[in-house]
MDTraj code that builds the backbone (N, CA, C; nanometers):
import mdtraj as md
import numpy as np

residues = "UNK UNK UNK UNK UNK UNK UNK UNK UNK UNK UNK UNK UNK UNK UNK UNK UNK UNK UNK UNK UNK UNK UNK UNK UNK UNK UNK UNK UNK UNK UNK UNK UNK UNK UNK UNK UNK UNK UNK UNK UNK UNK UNK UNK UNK UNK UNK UNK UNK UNK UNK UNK UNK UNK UNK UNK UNK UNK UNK UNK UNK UNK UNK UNK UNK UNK UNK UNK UNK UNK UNK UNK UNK UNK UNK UNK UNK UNK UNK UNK UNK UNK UNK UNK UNK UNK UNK UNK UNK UNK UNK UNK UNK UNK UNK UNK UNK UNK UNK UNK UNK UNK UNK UNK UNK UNK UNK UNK UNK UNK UNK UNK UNK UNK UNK UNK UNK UNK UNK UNK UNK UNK UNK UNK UNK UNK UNK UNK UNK UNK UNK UNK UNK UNK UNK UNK UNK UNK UNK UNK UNK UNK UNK UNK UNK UNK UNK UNK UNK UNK UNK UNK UNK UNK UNK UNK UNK UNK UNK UNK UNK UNK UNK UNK UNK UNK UNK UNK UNK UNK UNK UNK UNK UNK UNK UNK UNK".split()
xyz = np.array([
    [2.0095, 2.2487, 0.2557],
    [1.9046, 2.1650, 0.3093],
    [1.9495, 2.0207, 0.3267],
    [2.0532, 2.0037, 0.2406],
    [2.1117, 1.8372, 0.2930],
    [2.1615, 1.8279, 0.4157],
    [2.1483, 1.6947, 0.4701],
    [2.1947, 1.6702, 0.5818],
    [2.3049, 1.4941, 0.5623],
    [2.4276, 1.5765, 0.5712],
    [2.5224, 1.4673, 0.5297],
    [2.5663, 1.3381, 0.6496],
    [2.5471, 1.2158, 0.6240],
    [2.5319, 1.0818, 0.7550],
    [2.6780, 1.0971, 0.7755],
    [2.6942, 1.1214, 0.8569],
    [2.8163, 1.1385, 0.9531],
    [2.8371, 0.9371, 1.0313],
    [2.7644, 0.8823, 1.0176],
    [2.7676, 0.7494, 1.0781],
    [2.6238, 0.6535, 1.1027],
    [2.6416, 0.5540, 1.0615],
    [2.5058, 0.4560, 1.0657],
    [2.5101, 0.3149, 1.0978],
    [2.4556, 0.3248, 1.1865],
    [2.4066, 0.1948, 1.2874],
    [2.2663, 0.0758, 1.2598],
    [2.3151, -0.0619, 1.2177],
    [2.1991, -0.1059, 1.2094],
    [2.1502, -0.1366, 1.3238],
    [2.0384, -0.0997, 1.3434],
    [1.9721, -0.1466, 1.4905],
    [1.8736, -0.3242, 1.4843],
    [1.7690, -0.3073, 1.3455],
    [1.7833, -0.4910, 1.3564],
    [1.7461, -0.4993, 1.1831],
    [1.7059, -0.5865, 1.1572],
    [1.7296, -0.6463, 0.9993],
    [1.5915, -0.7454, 0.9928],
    [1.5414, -0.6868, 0.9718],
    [1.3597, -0.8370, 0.9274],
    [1.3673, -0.8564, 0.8509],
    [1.2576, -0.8790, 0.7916],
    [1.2214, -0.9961, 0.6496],
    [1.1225, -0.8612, 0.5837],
    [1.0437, -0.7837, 0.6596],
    [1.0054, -0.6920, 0.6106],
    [1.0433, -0.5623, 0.6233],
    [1.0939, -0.4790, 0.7461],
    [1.1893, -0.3634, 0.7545],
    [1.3226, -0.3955, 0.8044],
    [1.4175, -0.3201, 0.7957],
    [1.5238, -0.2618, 0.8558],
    [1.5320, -0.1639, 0.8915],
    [1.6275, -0.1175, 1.0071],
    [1.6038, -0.0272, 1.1371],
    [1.7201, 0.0092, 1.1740],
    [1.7505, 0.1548, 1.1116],
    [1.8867, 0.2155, 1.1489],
    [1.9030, 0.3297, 1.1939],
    [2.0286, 0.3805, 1.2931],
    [2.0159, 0.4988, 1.3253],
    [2.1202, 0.5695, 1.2844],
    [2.0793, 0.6634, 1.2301],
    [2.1949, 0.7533, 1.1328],
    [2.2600, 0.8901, 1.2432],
    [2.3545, 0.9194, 1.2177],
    [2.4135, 1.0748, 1.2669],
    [2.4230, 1.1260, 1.1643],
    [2.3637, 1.2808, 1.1811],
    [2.3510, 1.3426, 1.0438],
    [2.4408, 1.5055, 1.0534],
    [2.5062, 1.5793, 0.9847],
    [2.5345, 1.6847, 0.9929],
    [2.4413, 1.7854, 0.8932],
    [2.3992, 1.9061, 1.0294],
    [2.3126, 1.9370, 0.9426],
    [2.3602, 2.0631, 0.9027],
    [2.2864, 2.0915, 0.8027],
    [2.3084, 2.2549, 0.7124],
    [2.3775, 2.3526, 0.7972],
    [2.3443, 2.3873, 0.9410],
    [2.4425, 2.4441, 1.0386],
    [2.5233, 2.4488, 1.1048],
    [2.6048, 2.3231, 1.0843],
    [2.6879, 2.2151, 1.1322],
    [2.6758, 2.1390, 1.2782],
    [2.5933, 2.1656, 1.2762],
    [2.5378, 2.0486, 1.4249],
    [2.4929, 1.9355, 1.3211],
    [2.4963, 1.8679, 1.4937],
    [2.4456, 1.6925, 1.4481],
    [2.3190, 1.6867, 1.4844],
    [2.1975, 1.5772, 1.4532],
    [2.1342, 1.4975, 1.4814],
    [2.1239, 1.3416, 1.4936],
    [2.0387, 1.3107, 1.5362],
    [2.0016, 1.1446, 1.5315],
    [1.8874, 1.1464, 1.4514],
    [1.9003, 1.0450, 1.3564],
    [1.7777, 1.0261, 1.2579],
    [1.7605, 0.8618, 1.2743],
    [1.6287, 0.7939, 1.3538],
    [1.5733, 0.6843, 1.3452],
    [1.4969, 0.6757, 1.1748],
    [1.6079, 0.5597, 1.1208],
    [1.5318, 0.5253, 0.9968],
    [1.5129, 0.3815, 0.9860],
    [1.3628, 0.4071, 0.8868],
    [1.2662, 0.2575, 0.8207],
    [1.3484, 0.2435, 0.7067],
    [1.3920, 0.1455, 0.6975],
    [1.4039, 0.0797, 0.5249],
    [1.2785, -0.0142, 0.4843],
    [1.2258, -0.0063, 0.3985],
    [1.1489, -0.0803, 0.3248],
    [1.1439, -0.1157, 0.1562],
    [1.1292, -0.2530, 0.1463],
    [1.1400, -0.2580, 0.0023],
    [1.0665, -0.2077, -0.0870],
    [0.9365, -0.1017, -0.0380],
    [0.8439, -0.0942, -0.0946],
    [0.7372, -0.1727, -0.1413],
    [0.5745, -0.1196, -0.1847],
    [0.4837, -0.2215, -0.2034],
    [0.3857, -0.1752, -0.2898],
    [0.3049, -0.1947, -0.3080],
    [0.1635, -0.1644, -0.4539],
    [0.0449, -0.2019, -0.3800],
    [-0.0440, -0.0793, -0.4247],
    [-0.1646, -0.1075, -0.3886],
    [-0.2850, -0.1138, -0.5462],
    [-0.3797, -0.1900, -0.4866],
    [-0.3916, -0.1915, -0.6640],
    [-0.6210, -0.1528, -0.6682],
    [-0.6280, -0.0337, -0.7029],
    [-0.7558, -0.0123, -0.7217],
    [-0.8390, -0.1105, -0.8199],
    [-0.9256, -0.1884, -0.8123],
    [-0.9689, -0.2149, -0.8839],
    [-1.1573, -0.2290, -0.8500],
    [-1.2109, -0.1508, -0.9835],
    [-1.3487, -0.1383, -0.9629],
    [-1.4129, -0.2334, -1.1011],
    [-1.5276, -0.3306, -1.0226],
    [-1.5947, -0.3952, -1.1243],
    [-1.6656, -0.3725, -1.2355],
    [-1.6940, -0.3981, -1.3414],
    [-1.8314, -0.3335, -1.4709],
    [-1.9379, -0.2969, -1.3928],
    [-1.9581, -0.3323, -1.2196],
    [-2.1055, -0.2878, -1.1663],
    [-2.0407, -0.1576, -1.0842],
    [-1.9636, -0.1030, -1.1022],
    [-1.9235, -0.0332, -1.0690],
    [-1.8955, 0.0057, -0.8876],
    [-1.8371, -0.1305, -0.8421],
    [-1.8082, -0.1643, -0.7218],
    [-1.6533, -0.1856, -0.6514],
    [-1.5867, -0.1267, -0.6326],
    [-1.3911, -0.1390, -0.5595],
    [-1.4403, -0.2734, -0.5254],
    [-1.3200, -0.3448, -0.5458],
    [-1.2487, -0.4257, -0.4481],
    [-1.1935, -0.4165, -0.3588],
    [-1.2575, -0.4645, -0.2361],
    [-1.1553, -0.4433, -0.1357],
    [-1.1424, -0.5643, -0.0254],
    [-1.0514, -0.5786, 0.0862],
    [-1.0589, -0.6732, 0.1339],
    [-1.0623, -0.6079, 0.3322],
    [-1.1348, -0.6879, 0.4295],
    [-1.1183, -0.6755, 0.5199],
    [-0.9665, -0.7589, 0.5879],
    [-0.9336, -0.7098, 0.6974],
    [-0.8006, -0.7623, 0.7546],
    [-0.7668, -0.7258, 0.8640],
    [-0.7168, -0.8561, 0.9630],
    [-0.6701, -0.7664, 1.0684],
    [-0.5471, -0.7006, 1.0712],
    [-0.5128, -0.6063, 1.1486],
    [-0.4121, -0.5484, 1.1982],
    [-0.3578, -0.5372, 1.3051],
    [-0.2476, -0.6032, 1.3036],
    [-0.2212, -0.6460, 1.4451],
    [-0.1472, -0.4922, 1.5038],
    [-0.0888, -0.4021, 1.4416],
    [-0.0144, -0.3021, 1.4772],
    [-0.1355, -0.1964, 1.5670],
    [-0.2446, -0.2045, 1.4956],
    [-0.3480, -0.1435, 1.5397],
    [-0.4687, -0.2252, 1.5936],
    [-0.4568, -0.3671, 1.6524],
    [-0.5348, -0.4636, 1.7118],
    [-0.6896, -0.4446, 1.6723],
    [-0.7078, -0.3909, 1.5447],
    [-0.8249, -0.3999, 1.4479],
    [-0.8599, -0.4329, 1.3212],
    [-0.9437, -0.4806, 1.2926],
    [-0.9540, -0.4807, 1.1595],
    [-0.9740, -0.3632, 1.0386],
    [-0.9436, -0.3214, 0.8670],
    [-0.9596, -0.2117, 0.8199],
    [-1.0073, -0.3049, 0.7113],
    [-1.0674, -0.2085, 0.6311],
    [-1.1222, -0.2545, 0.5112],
    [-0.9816, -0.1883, 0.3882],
    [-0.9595, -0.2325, 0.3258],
    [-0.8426, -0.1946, 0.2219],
    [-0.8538, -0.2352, 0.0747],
    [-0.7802, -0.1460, -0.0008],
    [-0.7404, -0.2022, -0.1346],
    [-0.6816, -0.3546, -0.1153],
    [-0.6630, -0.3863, -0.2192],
    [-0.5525, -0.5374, -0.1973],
    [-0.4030, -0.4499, -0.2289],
    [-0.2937, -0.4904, -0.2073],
    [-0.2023, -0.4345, -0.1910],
    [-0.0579, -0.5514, -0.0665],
    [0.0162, -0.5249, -0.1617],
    [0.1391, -0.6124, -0.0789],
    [0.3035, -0.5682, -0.0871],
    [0.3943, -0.6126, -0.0236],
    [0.5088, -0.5372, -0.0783],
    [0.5544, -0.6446, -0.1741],
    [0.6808, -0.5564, -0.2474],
    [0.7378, -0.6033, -0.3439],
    [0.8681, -0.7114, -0.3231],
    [0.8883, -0.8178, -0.4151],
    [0.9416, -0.9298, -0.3885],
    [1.1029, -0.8952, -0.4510],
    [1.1723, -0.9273, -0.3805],
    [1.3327, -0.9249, -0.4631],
    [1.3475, -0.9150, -0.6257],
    [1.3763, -0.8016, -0.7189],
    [1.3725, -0.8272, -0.8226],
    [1.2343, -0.8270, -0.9036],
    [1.1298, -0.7762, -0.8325],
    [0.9909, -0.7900, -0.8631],
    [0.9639, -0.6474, -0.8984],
    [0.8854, -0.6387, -1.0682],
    [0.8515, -0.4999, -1.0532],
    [0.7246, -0.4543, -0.9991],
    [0.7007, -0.3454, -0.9646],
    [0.5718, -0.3130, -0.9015],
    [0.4480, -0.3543, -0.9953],
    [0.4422, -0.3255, -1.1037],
    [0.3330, -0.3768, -1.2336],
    [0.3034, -0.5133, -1.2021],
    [0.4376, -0.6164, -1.1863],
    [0.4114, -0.7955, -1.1533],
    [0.3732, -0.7904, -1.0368],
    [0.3916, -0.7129, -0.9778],
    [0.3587, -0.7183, -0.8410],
    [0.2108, -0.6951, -0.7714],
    [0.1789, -0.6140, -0.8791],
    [0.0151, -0.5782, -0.8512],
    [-0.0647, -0.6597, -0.9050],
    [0.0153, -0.7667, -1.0222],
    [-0.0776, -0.8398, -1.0949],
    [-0.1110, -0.9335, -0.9693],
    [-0.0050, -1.0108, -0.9388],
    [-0.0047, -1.0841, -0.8217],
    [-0.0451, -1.1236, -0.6794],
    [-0.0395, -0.9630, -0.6379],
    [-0.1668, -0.9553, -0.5186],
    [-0.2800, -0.9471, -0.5450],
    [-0.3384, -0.8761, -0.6518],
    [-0.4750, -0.8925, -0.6923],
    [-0.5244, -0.9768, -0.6798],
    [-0.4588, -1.1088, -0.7355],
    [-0.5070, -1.2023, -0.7690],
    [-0.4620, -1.3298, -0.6201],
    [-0.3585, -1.3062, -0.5716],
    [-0.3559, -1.3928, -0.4451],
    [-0.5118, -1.3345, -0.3479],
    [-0.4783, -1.2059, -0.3397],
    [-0.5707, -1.1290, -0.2339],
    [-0.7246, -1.1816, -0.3011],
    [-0.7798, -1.1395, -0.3765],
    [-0.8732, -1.1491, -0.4189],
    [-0.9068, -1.2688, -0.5358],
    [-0.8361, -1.3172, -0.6424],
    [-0.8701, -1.4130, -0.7260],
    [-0.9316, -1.3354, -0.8641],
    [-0.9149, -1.1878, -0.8289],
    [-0.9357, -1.1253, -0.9392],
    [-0.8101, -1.0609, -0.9944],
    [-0.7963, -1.0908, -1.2272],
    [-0.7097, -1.1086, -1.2750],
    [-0.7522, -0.9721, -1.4018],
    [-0.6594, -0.8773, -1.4165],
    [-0.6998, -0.7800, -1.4615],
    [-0.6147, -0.7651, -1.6154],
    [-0.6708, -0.7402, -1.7451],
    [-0.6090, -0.7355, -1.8663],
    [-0.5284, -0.6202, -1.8857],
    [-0.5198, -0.5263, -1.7944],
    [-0.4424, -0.4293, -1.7822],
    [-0.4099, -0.3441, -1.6506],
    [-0.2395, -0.3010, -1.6188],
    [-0.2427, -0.2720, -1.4905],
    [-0.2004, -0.1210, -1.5179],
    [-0.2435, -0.0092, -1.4709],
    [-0.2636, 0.1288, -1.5249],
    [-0.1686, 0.2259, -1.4029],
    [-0.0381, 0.2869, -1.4010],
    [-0.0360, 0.2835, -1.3073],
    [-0.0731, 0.4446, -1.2610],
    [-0.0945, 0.4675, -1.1592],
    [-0.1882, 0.6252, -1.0652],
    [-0.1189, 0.6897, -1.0273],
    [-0.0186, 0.6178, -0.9107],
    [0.0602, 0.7573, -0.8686],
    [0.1886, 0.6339, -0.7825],
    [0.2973, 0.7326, -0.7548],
    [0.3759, 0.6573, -0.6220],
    [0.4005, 0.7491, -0.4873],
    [0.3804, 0.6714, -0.4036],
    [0.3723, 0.7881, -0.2678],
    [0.4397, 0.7279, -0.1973],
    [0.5193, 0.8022, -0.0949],
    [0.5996, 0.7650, 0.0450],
    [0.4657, 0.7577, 0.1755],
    [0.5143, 0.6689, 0.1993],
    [0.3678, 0.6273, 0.3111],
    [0.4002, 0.7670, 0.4552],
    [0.5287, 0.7571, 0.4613],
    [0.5851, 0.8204, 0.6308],
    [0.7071, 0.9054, 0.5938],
    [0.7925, 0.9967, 0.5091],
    [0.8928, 1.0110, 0.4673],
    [0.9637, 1.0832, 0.5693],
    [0.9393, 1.0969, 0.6870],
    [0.9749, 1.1579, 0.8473],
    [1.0526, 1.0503, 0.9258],
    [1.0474, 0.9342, 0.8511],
    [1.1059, 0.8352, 0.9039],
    [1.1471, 0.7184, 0.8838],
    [1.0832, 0.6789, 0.6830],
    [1.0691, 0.5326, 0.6607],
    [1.0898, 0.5389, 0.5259],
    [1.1372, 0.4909, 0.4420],
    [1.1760, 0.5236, 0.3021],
    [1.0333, 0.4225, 0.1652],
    [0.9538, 0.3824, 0.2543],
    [0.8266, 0.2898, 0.2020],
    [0.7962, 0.3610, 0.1522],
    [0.8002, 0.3411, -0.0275],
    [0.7164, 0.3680, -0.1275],
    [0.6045, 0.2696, -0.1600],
    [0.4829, 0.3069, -0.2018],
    [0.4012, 0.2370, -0.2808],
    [0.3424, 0.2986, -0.3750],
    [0.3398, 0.2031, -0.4759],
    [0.2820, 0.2577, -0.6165],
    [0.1340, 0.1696, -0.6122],
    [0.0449, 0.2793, -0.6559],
    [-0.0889, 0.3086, -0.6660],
    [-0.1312, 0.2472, -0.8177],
    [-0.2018, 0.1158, -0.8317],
    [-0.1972, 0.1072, -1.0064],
    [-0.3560, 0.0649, -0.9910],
    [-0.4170, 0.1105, -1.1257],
    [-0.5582, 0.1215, -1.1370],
    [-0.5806, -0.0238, -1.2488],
    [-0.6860, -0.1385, -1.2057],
    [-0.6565, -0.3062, -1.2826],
    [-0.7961, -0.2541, -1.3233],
    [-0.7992, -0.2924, -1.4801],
    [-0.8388, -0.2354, -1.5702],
    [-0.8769, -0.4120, -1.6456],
    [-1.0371, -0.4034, -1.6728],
    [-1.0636, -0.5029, -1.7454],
    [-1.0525, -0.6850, -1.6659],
    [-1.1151, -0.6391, -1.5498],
    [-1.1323, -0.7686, -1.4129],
    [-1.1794, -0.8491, -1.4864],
    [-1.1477, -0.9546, -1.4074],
    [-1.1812, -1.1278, -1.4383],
    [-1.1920, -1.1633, -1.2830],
    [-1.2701, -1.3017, -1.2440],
    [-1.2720, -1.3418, -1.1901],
    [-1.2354, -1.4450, -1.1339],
    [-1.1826, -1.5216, -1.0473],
    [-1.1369, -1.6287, -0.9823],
    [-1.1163, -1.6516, -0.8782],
    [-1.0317, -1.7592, -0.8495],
    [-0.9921, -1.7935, -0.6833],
    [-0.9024, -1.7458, -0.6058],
    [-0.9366, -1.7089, -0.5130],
    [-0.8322, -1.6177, -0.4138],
    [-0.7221, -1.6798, -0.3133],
    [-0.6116, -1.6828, -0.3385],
    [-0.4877, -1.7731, -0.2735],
    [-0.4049, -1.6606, -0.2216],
    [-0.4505, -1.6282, -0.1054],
    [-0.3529, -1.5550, 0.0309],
    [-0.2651, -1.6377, 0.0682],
    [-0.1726, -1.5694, 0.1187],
    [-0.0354, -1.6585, 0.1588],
    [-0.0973, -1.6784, 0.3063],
    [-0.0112, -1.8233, 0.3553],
    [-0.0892, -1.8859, 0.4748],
    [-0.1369, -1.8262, 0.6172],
    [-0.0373, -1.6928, 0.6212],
    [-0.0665, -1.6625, 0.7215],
    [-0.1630, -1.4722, 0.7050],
    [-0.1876, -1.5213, 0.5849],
    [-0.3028, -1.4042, 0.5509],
    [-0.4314, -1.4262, 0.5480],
    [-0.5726, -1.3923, 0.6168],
    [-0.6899, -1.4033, 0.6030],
    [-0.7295, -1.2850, 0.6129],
    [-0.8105, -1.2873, 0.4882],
    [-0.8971, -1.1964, 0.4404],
    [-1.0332, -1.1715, 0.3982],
    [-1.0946, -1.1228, 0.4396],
    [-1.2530, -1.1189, 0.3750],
    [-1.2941, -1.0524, 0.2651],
    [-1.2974, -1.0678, 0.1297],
    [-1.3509, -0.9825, 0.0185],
    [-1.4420, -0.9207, 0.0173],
    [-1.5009, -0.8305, -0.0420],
    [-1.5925, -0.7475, -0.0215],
    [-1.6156, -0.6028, -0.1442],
    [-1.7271, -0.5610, -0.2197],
    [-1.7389, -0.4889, -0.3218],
    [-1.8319, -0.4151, -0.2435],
    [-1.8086, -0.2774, -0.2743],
    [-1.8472, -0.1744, -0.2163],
    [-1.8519, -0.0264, -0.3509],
    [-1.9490, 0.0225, -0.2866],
    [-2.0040, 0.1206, -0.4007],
    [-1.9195, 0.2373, -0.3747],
    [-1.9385, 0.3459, -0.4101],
    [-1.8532, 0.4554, -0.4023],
    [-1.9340, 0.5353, -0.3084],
    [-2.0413, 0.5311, -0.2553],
    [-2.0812, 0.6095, -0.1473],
    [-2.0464, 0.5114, -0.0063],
    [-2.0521, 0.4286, -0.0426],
    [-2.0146, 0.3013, 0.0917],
    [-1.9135, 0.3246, 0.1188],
    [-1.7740, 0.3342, 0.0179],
    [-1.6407, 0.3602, 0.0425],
    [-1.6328, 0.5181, 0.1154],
    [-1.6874, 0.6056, 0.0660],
    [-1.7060, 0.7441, 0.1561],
    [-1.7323, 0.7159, 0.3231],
    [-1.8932, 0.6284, 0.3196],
    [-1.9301, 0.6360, 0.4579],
    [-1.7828, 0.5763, 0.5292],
    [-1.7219, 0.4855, 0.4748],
    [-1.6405, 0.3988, 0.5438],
    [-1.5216, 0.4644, 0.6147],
    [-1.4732, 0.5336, 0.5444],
    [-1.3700, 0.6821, 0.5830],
    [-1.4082, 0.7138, 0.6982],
    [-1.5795, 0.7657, 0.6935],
    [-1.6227, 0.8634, 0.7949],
    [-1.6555, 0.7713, 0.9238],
    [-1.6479, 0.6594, 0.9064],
    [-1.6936, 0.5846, 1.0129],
    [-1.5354, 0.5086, 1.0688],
    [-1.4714, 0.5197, 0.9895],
    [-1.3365, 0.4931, 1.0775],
    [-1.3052, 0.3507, 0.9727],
    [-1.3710, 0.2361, 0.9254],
    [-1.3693, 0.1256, 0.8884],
    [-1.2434, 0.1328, 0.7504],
    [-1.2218, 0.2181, 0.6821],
    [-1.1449, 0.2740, 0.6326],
    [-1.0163, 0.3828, 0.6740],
    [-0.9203, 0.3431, 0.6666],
    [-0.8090, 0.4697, 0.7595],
    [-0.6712, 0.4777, 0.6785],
    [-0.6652, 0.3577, 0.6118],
    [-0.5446, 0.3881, 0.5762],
    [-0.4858, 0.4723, 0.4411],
    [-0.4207, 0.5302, 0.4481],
    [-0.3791, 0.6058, 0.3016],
    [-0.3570, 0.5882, 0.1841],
    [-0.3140, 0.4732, 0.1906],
    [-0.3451, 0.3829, 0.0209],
    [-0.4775, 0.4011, -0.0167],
    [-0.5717, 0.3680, 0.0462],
    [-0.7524, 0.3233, 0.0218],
    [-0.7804, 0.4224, 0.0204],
    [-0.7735, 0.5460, 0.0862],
    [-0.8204, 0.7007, 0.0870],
    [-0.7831, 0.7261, -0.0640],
    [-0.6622, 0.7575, -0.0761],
    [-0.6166, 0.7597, -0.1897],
    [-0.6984, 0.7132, -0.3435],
    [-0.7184, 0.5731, -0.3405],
    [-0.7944, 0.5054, -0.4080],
    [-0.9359, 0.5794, -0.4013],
    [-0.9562, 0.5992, -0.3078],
    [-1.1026, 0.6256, -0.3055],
    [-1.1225, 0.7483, -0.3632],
    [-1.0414, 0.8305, -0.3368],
    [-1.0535, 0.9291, -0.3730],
    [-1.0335, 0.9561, -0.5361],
    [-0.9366, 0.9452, -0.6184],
    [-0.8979, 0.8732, -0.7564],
    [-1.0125, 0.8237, -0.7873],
    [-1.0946, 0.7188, -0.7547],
    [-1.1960, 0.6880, -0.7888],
    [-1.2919, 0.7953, -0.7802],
    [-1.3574, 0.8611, -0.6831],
    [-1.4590, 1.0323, -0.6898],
    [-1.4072, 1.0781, -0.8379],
    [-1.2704, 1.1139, -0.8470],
    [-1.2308, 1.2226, -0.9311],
    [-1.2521, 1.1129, -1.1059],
    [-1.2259, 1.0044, -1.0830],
    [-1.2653, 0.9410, -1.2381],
    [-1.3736, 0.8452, -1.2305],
    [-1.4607, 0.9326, -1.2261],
    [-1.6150, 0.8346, -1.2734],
    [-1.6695, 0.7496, -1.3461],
    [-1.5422, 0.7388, -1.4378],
    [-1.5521, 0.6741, -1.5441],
    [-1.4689, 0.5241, -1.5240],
    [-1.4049, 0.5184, -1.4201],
    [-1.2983, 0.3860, -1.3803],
    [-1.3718, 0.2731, -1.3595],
    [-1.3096, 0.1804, -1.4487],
    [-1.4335, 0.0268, -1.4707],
    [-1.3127, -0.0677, -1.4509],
])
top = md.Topology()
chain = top.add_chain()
for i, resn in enumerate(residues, 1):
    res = top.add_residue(resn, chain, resSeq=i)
    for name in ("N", "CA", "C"):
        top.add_atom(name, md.element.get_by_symbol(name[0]), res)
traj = md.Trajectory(xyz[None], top)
C-alpha cells in the first residue's frame, strides 16, 4: 500500500501552506502525480459556558466569499504546542481564559491532499475578558445553545468540520461546562 516519492517539486512556499508536487511509485510499479498541502497544523478549542452556551465566533471567509459561524480555533506557531496554542486563541479570539485545556480528539482536515492536522481541545472552567484578534482578523462573538448550534448545521450557517465536530462532542457529553 506504500507509495514510494520517486521526486518532489516545490511549487510555492507561504506563511501559511506549502505546495508540492510529488512523483510517487506505486504498489504496481507505475507512477503517479500527487498535488500536496503542507500545513503546520492548528487547534480548535470547544468551549461551553456554566449557562450552558458554546462559544463561537462569526467570520468571513474569503475562500468561500461568506461568512460561518465557528469554534475559535487558529494554527499553530513555530515551536508552539497545540495545548499553548488553544490557550491563546481562545483568548485572542474571544477574551475568554479557561483553567483547564482538555484535549478531544486530532483529525486531518483533507488527508487526499493536505497533511493539516487539528487538535480538538475541550476549555474547561471559562473566565471572562477582552478579546484581541490579530489585526487583520474580525470577528463577531456569539453564545449559542445546543439546539441553535444543531439548527445552524441545518441551515448552512455552520459547515465546517471542526464546529460539527464540536457540536457534536458536545450532544454526546451533556455534561460539558
Amino acid at each position: 500500500m506504500h507509495e514510494k516519492t520517486i521526486a518532489s517539486e516545490s511549487i510555492y512556499d507561504g506563511k501559511i501552506i506549502k505546495v508540492k508536487v510529488d512523483t510517487v511509485e506505486l504498489p504496481n510499479g507505475r507512477t503517479a502525480t500527487r498535488e500536496i498541502v503542507n500545513h503546520m497544523g492548528a487547534v480548535a478549542v470547544m468551549a461551553v459556558t456554566e449557562d450552558n452556551r458554546m462559544v463561537v465566533v462569526r467570520q468571513f471567509r474569503k475562500p468561500l466569499e461568506r461568512d460561518l459561524v465557528e469554534i475559535p480555533a487558529g494554527k499553530l506557531e513555530p515551536g508552539e504546542t497545540p495545548a499553548a496554542c488553544a490557550v491563546r486563541e481562545l483568548a485572542e479570539e474571544t477574551g475568554y481564559t479557561a483553567e483547564n485545556m482538555k484535549h478531544i480528539a486530532s483529525f486531518y482536515t483533507s488527508p487526499g491532499f493536505a497533511d493539516e492536522i487539528i487538535h480538538l481541545y475541550r476549555a474547561e472552567g471559562l473566565k471572562t475578558g477582552k478579546a484581541q484578534p490579530d489585526e487583520d482578523e474580525f470577528v463577531e462573538l456569539l453564545h449559542i445553545s445546543l439546539e441553535e448550534a444543531k439548527q445552524m448545521i441545518e441551515s448552512g450557517e455552520i459547515r465546517d468540520a471542526k464546529t460539527i465536530m464540536a457540536v457534536y462532542a458536545w450532544q454526546l457529553d451533556g455534561s460539558v461546562r
